[in-house]
BABAVEX-928728 format. One line per field, with one value per atom (N, C-alpha, C): atom name; x, y, z; residue in three letters. Coordinates in nm, 3 decimals, always signed. Layout:
at = (CA	...);
xx = (X	...);
yy = (Y	...);
zz = (Z	...);
aa = (ALA	...);
# end
This chain:
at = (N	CA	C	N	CA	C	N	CA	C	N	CA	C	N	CA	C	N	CA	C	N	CA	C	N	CA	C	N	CA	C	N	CA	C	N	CA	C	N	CA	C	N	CA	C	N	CA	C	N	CA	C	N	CA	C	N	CA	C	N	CA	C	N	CA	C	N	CA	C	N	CA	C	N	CA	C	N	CA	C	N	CA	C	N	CA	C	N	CA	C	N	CA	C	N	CA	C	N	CA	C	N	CA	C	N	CA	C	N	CA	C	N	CA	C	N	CA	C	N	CA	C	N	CA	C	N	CA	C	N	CA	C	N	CA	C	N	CA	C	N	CA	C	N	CA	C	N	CA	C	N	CA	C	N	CA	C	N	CA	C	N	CA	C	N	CA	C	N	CA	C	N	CA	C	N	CA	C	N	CA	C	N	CA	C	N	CA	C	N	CA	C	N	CA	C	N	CA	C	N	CA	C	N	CA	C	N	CA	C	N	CA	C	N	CA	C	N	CA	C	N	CA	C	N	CA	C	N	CA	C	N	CA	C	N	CA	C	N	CA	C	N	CA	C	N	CA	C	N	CA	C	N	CA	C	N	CA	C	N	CA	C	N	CA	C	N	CA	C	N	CA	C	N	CA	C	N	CA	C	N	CA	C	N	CA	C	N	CA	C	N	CA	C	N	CA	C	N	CA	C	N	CA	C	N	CA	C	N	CA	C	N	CA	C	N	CA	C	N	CA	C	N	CA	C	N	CA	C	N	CA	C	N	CA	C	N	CA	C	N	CA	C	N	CA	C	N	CA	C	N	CA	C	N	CA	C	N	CA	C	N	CA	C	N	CA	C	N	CA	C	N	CA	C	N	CA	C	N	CA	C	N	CA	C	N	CA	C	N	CA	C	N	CA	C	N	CA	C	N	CA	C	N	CA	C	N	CA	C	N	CA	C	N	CA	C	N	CA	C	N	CA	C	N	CA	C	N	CA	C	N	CA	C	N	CA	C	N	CA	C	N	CA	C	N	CA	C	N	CA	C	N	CA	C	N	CA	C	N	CA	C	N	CA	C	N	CA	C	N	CA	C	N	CA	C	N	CA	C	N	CA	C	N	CA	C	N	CA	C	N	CA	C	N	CA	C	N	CA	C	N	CA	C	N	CA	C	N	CA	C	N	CA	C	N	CA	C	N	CA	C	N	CA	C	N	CA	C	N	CA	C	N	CA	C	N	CA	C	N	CA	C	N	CA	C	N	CA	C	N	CA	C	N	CA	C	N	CA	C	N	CA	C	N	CA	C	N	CA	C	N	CA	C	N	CA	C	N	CA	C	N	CA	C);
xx = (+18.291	+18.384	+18.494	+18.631	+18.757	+18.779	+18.838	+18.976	+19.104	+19.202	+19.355	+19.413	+19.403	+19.524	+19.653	+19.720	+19.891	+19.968	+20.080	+20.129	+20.289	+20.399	+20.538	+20.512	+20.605	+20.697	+20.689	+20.703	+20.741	+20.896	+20.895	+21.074	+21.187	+21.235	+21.306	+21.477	+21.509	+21.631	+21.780	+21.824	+21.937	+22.100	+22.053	+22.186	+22.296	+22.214	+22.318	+22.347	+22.506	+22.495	+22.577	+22.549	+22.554	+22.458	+22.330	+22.199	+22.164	+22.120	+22.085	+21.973	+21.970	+21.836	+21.688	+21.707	+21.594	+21.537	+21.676	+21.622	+21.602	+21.612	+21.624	+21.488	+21.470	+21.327	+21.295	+21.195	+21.102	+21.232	+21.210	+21.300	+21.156	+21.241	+21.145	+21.013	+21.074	+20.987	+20.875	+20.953	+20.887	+20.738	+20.745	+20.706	+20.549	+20.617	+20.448	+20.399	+20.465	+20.399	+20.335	+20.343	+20.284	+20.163	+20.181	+20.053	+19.948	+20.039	+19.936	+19.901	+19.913	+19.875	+19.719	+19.773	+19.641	+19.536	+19.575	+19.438	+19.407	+19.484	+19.424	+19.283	+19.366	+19.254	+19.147	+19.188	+19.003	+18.966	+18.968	+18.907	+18.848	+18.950	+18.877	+18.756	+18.762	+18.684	+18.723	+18.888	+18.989	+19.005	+18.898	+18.960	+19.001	+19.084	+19.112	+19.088	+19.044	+19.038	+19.109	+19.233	+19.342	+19.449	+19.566	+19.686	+19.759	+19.880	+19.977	+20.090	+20.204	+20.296	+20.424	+20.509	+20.649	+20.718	+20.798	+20.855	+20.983	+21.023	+21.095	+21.092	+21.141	+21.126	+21.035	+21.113	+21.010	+20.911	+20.895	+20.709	+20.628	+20.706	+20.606	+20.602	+20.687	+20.649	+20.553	+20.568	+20.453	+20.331	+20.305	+20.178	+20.165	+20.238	+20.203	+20.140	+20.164	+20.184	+20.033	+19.981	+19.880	+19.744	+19.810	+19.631	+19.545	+19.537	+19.431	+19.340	+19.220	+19.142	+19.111	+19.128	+19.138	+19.054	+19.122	+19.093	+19.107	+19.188	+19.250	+19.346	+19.325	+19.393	+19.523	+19.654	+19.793	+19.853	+19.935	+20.032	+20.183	+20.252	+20.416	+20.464	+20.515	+20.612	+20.728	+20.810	+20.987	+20.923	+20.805	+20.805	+20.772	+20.777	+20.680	+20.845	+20.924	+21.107	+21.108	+21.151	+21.197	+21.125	+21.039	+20.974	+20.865	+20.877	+20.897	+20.692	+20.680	+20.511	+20.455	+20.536	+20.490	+20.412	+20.577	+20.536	+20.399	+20.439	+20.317	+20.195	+20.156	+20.039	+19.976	+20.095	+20.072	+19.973	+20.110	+20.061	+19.894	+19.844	+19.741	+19.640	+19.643	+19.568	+19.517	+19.622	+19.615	+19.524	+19.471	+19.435	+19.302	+19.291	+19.130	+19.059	+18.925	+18.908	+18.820	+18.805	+18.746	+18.808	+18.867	+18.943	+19.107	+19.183	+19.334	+19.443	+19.509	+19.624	+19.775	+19.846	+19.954	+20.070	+20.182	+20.284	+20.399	+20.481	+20.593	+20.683	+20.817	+20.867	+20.926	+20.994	+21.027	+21.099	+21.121	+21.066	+20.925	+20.902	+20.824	+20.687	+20.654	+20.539	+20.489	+20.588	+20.574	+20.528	+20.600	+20.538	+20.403	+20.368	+20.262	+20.137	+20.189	+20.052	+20.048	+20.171	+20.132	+20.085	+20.098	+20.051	+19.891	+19.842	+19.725	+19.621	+19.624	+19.504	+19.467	+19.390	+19.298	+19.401	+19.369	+19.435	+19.519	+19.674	+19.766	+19.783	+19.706	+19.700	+19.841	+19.796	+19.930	+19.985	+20.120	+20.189	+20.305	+20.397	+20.473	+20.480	+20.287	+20.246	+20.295	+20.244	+20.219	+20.378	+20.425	+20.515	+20.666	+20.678	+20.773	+20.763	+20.638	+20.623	+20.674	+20.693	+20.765	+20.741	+20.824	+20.781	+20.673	+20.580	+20.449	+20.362	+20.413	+20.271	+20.172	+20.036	+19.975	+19.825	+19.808	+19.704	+19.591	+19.466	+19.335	+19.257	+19.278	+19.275	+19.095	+18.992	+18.875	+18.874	+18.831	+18.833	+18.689	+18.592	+18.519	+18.502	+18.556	+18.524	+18.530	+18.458	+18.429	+18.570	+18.646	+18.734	+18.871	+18.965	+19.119	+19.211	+19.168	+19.221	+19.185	+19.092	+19.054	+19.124	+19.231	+19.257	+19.377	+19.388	+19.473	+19.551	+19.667	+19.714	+19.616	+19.604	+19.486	+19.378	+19.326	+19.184	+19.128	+19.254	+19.189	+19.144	+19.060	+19.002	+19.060	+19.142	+19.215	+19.054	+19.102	+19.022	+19.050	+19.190	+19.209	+19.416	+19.480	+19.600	+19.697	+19.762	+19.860	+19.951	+20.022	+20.195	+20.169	+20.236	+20.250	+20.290	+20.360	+20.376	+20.268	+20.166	+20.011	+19.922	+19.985	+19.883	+19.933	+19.831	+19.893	+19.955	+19.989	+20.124	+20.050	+20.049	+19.928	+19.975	+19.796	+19.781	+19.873);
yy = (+26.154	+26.053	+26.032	+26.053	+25.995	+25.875	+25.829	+25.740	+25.688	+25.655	+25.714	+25.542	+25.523	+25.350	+25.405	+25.353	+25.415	+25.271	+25.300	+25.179	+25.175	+25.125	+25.137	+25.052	+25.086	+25.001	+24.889	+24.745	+24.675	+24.655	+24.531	+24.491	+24.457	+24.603	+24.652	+24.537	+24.579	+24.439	+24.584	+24.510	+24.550	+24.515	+24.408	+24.361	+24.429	+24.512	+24.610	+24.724	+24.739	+24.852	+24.965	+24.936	+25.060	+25.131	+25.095	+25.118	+25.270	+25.348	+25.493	+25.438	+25.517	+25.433	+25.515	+25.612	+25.626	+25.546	+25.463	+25.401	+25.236	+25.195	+25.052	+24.989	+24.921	+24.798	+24.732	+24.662	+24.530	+24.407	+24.338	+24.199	+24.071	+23.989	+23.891	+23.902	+23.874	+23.862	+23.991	+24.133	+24.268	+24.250	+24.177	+24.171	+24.094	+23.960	+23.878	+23.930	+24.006	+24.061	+24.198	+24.232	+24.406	+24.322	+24.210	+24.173	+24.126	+24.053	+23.983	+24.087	+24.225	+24.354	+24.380	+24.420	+24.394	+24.340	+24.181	+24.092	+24.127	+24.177	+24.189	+24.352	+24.382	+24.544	+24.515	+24.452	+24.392	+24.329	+24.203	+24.095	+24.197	+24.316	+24.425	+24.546	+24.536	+24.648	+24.808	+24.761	+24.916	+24.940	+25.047	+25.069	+25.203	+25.261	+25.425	+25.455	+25.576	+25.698	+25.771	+25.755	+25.857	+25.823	+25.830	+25.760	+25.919	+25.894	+25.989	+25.877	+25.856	+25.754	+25.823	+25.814	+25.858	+25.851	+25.899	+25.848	+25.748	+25.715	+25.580	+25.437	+25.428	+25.296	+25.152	+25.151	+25.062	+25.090	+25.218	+25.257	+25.286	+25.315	+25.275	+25.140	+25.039	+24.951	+24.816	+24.861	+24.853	+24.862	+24.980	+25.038	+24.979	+24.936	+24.868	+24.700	+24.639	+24.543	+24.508	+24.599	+24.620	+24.599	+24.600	+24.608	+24.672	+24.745	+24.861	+24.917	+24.921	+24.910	+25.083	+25.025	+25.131	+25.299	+25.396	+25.515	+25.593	+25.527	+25.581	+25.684	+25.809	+25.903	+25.855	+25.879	+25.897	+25.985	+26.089	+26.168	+26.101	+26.082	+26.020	+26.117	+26.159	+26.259	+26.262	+26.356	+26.293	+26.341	+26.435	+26.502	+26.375	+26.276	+26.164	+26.074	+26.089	+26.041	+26.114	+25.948	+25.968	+26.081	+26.114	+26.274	+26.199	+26.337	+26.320	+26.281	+26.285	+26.320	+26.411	+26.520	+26.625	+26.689	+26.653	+26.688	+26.567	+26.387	+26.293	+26.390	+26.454	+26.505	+26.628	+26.740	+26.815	+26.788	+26.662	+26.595	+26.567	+26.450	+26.461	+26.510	+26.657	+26.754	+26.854	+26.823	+26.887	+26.753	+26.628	+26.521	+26.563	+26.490	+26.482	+26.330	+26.283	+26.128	+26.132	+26.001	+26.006	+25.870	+25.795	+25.685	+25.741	+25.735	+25.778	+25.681	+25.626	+25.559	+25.630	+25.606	+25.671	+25.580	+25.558	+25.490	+25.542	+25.538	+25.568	+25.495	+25.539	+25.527	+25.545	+25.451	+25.487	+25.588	+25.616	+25.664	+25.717	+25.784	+25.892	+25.862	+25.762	+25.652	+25.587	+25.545	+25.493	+25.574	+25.680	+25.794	+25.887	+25.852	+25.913	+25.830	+25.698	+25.560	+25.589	+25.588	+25.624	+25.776	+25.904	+25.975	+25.998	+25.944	+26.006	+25.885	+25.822	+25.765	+25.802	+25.794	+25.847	+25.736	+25.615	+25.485	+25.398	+25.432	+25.307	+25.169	+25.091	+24.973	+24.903	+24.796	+24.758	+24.640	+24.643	+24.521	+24.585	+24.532	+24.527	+24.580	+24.583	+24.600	+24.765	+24.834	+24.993	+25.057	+24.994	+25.094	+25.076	+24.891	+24.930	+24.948	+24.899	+24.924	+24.892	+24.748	+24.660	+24.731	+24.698	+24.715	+24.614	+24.704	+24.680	+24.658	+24.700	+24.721	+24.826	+24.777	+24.907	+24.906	+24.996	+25.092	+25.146	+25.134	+25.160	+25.267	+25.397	+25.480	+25.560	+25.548	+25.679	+25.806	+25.883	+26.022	+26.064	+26.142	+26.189	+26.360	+26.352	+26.524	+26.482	+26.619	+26.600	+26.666	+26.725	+26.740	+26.736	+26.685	+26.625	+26.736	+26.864	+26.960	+27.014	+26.898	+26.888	+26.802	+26.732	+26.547	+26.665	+26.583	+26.644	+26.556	+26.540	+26.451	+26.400	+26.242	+26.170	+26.198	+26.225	+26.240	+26.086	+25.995	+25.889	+25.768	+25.680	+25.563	+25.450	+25.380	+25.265	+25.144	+25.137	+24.998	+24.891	+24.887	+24.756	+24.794	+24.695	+24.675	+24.558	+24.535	+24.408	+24.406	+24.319	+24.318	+24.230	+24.194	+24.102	+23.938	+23.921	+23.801	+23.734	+23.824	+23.773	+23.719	+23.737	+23.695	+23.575	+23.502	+23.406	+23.456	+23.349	+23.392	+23.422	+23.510	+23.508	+23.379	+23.404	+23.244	+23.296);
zz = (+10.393	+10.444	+10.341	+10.401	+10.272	+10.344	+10.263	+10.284	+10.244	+10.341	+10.279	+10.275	+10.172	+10.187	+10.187	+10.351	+10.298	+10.304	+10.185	+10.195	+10.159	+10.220	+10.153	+10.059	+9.975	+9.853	+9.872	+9.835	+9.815	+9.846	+9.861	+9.899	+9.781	+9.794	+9.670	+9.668	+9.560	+9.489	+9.542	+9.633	+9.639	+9.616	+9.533	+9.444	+9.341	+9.286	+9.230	+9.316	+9.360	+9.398	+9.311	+9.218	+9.073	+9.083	+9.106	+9.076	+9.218	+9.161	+9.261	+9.363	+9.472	+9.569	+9.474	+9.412	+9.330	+9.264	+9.172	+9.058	+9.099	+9.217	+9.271	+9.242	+9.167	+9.095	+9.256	+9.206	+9.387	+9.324	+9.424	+9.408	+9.329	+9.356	+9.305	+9.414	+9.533	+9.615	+9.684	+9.612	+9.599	+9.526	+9.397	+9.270	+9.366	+9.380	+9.443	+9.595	+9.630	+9.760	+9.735	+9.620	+9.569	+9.507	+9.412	+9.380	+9.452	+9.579	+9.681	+9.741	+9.752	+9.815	+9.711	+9.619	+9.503	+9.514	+9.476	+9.548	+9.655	+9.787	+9.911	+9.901	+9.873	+9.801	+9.750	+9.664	+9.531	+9.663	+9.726	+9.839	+9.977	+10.005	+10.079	+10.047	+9.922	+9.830	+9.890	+9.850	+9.924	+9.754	+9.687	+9.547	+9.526	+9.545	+9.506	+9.392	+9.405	+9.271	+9.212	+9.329	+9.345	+9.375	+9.305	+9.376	+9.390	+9.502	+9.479	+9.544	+9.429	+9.439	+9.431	+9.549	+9.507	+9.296	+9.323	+9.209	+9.185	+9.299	+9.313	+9.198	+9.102	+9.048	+9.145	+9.273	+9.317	+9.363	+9.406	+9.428	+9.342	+9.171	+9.109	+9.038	+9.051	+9.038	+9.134	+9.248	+9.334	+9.288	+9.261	+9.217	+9.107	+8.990	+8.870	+8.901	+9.019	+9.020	+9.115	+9.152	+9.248	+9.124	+9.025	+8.911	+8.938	+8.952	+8.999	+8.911	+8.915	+8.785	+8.676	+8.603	+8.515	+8.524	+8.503	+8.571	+8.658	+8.724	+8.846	+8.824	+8.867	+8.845	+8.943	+8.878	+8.925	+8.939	+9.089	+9.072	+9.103	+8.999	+9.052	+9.060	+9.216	+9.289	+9.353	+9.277	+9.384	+9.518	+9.539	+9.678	+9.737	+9.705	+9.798	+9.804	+9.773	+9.745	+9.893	+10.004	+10.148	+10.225	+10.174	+10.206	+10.389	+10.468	+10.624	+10.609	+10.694	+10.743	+10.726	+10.740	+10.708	+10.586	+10.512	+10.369	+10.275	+10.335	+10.315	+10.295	+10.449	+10.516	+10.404	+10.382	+10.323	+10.184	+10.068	+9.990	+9.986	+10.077	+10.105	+10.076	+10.172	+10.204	+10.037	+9.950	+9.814	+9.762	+9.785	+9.705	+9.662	+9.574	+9.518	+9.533	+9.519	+9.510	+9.667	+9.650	+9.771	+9.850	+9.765	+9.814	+9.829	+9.829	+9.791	+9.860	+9.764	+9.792	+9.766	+9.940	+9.908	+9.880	+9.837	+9.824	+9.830	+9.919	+9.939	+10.022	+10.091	+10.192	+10.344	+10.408	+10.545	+10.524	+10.634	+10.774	+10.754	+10.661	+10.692	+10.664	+10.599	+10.542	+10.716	+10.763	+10.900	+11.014	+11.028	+11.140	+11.052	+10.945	+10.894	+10.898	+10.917	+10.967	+11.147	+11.231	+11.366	+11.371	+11.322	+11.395	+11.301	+11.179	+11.131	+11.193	+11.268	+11.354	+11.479	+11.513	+11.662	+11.772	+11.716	+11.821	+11.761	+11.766	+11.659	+11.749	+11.677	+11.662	+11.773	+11.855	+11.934	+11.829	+11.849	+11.747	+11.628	+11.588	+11.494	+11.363	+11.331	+11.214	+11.190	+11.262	+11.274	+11.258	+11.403	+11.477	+11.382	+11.335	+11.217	+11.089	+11.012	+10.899	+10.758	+10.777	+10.726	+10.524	+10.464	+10.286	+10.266	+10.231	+10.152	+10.257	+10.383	+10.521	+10.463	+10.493	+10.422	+10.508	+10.561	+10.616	+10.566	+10.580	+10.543	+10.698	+10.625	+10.782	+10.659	+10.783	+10.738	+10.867	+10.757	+10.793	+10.779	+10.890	+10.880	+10.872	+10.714	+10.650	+10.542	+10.451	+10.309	+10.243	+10.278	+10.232	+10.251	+10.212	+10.249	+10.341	+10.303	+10.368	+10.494	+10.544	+10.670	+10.806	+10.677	+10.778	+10.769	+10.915	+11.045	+11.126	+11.227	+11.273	+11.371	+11.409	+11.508	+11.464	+11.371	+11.330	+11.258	+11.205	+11.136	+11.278	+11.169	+11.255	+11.125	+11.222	+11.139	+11.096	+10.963	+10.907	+10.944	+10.836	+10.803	+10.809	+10.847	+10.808	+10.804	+10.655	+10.656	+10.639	+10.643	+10.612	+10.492	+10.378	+10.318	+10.406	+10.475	+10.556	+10.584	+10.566	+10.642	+10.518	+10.380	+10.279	+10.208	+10.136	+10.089	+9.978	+9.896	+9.798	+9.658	+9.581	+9.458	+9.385	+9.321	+9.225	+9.062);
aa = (UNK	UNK	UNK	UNK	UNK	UNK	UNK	UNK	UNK	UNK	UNK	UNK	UNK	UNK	UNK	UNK	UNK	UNK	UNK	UNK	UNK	UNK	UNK	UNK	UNK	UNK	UNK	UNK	UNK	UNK	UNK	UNK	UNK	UNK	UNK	UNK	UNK	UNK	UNK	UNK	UNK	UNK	UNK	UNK	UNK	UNK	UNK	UNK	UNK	UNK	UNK	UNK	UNK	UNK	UNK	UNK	UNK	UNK	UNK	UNK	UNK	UNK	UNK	UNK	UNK	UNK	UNK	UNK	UNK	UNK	UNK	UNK	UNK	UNK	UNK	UNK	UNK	UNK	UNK	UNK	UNK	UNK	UNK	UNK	UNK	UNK	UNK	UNK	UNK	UNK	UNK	UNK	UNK	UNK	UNK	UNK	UNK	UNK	UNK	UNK	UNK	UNK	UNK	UNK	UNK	UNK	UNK	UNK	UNK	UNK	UNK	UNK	UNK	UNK	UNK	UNK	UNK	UNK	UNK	UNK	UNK	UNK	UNK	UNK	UNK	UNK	UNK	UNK	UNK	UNK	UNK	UNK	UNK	UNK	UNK	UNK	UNK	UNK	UNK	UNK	UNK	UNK	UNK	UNK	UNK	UNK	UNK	UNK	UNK	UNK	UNK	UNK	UNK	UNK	UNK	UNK	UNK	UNK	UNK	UNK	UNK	UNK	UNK	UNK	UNK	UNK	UNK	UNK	UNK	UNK	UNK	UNK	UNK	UNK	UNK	UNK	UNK	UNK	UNK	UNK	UNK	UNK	UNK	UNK	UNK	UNK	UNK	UNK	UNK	UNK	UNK	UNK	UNK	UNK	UNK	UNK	UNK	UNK	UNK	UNK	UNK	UNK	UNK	UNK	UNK	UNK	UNK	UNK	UNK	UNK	UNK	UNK	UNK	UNK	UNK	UNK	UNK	UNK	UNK	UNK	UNK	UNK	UNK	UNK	UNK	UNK	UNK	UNK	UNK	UNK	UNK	UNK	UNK	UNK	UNK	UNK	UNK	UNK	UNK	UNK	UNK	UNK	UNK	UNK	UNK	UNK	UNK	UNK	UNK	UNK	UNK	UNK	UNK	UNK	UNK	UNK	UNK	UNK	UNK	UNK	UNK	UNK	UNK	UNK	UNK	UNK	UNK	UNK	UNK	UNK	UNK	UNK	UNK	UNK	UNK	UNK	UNK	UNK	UNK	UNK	UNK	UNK	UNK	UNK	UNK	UNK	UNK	UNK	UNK	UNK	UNK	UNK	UNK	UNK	UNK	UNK	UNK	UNK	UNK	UNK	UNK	UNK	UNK	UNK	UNK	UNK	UNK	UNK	UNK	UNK	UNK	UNK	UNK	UNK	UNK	UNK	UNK	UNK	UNK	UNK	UNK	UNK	UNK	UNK	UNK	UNK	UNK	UNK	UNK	UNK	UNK	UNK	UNK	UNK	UNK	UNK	UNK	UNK	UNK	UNK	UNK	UNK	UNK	UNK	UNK	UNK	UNK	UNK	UNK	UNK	UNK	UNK	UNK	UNK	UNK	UNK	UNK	UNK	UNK	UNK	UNK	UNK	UNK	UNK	UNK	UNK	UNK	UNK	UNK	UNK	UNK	UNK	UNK	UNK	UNK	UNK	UNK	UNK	UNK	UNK	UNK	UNK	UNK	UNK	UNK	UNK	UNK	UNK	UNK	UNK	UNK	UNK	UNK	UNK	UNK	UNK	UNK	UNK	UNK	UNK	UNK	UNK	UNK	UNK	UNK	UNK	UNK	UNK	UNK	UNK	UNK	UNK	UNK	UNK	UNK	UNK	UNK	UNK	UNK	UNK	UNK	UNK	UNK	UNK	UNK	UNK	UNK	UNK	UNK	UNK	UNK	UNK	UNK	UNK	UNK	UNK	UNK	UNK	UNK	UNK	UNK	UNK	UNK	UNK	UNK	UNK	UNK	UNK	UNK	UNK	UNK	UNK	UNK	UNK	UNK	UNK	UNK	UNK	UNK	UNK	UNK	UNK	UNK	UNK	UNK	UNK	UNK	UNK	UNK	UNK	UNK	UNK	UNK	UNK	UNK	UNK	UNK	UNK	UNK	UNK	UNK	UNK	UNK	UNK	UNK	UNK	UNK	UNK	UNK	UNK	UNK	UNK	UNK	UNK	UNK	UNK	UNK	UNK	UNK	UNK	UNK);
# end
């Protein structure tokens, strides 16, 4: 059995527009909704082994902000920079772990939560995929290079809007 936490970025600061969309940081409000993502993980006992995180400033500051307990192997990848479903999927399929958290962005973060479940979920949550919506999909195979499109069975999924605000 795997399982894949997918999750966008956090809600990145778009006040400078000097700043490259690579290099764009979370906003204030990026910052406590990546953590309240965190607590929501520890309170779910969603702990990965495995991350593969864009390389986006705000997806990995997402991921910094998530506390994630020590040992967790990390890959930071530009391939995971706006990258389609496809390539997500591909990603994936190369993972190791048996938990794995992905982090990246739309579009392709979004059509990679609707097409890797058996049944997407009715509602708002799924189909737009708000920053820092994040998905808890299991897979029944022992190995990643098995998960295929519609093969997952959705867990668990939240938006930040839905959590309280961290302490």
């Amino acid at each position: 059995m795997k399982r894949l936490i997918l999750m966008r970025h956090a809600k990145s600061d778009l006040a400078d527009a000097q700043t490259s969309d690579h290099d764009r940081p979370l906003s204030a409000r990026g910052r406590d909704n990546a953590t309240a993502l965190g607590q929501w993980l520890a309170d779910k006992g969603l702990h990965p082994d495995a991350v593969l995180c864009s390389s986006a400033k705000r997806a990995s500051e997402t991921l910094e902000k998530l506390s994630l307990e020590n040992g967790v192997k990390v890959d930071f990848t530009r391939d995971l920079y706006l990258a389609d479903a496809e390539s997500i999927l591909a990603k994936l399929q190369d993972a190791t772990g048996e938990t794995v958290l992905v982090v990246g962005h739309n579009p392709g973060i979004a059509a990679m939560a609707e097409m890797i479940v058996k049944t997407p979920p009715n509602g708002d949550g799924i189909s737009h995929y708000p920053t820092g919506a994040t998905l808890a999909v299991t897979f029944d195979v022992d190995d990643w290079s098995d998960v295929h499109w519609h093969m997952g069975k959705m867990s668990q999924i939240v938006v930040p809007r839905d959590l309280p605000a961290p302490q």
